[in-house]
Backbone atoms as SQL, in Angstrom:
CREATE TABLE atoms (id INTEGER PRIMARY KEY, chain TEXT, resi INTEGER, resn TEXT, atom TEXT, x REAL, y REAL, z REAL);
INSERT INTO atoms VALUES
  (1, 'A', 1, 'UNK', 'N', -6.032, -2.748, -8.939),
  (2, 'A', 1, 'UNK', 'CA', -4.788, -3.516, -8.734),
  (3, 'A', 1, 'UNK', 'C', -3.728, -2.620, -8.076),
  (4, 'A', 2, 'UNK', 'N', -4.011, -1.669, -8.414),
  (5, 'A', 2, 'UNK', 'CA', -2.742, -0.443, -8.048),
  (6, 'A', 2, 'UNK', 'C', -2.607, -0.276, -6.580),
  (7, 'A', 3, 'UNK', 'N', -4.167, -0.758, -5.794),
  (8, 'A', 3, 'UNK', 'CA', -4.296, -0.173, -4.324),
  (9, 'A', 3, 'UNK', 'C', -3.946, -1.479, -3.562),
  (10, 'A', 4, 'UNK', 'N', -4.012, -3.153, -4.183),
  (11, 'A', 4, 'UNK', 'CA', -3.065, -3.750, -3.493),
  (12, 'A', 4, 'UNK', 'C', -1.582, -3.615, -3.609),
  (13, 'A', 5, 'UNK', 'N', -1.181, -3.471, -3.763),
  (14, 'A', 5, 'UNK', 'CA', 0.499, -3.185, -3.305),
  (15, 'A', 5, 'UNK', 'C', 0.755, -2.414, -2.655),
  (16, 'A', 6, 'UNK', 'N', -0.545, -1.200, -2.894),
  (17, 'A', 6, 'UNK', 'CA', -0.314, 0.191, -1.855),
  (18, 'A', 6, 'UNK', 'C', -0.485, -0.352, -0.152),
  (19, 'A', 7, 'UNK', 'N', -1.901, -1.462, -0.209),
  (20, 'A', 7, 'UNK', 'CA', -2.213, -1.795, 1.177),
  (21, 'A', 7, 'UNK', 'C', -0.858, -2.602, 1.452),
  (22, 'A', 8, 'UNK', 'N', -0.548, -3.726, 0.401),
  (23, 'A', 8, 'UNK', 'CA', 0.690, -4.823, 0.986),
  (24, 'A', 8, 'UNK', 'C', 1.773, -4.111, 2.216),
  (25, 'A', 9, 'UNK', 'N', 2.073, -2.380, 1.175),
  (26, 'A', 9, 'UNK', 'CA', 3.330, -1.545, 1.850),
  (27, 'A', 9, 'UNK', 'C', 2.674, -1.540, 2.874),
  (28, 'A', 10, 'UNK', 'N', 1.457, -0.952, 3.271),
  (29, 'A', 10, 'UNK', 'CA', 1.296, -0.571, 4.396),
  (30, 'A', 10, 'UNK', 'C', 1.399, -1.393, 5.463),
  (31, 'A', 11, 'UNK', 'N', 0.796, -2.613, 5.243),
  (32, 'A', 11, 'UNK', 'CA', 0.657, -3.661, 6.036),
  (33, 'A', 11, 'UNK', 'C', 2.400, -3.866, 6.933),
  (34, 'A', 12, 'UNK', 'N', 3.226, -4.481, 5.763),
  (35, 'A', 12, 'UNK', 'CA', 4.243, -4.212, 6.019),
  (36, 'A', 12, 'UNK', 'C', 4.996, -2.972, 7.162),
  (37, 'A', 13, 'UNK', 'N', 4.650, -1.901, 6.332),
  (38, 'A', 13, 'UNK', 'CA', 5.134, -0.546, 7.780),
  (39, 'A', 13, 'UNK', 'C', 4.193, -1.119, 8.642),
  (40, 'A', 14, 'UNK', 'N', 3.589, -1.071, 8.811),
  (41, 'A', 14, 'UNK', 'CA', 2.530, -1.668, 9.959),
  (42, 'A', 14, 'UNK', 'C', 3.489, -2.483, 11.385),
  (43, 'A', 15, 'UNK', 'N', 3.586, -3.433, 10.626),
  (44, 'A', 15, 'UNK', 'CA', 4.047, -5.020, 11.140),
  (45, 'A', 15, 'UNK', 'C', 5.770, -4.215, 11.301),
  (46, 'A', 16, 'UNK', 'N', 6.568, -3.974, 10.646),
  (47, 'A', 16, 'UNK', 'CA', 7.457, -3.200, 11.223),
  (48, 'A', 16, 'UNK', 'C', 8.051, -2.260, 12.557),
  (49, 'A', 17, 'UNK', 'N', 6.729, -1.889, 12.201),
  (50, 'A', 17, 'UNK', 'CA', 6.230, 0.029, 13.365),
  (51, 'A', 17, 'UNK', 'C', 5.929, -1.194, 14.669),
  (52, 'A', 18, 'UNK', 'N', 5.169, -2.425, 14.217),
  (53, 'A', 18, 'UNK', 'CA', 4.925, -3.565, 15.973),
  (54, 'A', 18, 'UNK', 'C', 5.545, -3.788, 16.369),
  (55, 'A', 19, 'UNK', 'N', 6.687, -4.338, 15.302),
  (56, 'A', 19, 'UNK', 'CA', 7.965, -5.258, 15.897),
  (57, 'A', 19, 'UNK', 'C', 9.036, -3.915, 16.208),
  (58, 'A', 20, 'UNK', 'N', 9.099, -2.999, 15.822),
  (59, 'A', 20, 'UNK', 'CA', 9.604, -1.925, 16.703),
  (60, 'A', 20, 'UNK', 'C', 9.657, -1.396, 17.705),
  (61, 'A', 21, 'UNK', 'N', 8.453, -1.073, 17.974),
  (62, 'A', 21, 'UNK', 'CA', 7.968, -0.424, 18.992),
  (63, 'A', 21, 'UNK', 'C', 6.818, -1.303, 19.644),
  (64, 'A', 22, 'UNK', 'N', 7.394, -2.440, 19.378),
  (65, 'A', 22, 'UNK', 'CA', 6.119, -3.448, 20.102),
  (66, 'A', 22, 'UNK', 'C', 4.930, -2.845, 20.845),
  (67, 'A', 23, 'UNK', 'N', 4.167, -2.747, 19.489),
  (68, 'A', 23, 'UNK', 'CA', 2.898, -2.131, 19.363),
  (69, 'A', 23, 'UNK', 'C', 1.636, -3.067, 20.258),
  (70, 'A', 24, 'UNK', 'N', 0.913, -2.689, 21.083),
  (71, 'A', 24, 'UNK', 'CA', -0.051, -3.722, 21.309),
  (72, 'A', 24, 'UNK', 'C', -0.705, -4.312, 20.455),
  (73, 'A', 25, 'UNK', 'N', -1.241, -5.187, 20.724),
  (74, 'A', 25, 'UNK', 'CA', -2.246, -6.067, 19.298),
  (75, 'A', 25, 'UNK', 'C', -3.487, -5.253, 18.872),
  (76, 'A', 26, 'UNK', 'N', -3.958, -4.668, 20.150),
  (77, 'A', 26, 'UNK', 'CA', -5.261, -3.768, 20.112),
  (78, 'A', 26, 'UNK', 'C', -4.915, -2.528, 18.927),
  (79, 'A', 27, 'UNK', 'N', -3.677, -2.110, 19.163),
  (80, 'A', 27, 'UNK', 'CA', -3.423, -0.663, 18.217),
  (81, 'A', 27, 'UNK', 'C', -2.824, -0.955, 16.951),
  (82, 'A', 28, 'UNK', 'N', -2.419, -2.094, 16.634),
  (83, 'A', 28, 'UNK', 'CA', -1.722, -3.164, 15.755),
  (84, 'A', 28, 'UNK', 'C', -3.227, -3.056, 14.593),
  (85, 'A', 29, 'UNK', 'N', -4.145, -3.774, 15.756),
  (86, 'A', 29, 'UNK', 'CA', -5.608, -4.113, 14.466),
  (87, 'A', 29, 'UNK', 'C', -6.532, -2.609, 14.325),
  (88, 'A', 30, 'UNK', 'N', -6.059, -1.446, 15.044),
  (89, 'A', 30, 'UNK', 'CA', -6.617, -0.454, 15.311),
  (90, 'A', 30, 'UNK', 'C', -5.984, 0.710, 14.073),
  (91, 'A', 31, 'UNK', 'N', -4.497, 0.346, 13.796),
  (92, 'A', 31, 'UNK', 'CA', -3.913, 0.535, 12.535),
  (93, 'A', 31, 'UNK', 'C', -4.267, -0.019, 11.153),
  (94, 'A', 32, 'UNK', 'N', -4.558, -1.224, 11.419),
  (95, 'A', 32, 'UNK', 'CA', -4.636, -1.990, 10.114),
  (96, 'A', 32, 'UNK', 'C', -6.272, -1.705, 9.607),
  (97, 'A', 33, 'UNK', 'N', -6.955, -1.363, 10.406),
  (98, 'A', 33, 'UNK', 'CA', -8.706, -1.204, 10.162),
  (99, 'A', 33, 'UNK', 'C', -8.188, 0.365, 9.935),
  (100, 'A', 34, 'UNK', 'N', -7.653, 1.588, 10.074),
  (101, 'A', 34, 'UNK', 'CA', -7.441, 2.433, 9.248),
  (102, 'A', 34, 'UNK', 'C', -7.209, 2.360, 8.179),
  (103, 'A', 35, 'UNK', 'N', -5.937, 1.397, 7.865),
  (104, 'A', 35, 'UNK', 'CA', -5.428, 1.311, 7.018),
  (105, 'A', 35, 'UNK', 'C', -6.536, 0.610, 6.047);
């Protein structure tokens, strides 16, 4: 249970870091499959 909320944050910085720096979609899903 502990490691969803950890992924939720990330997801979140994620989707942040796109709409920031309007991330391509390719490096967007290239982040999130790290993540």
């Amino acid at each position: 249970m502990t490691v969803l909320p950890s992924l939720m944050v990330d997801t979140t910085d994620v989707h942040r870091m796109h709409k920031r720096n309007k991330v391509s979609n390719h490096e967007l899903r290239l982040a999130e499959f790290i993540v």
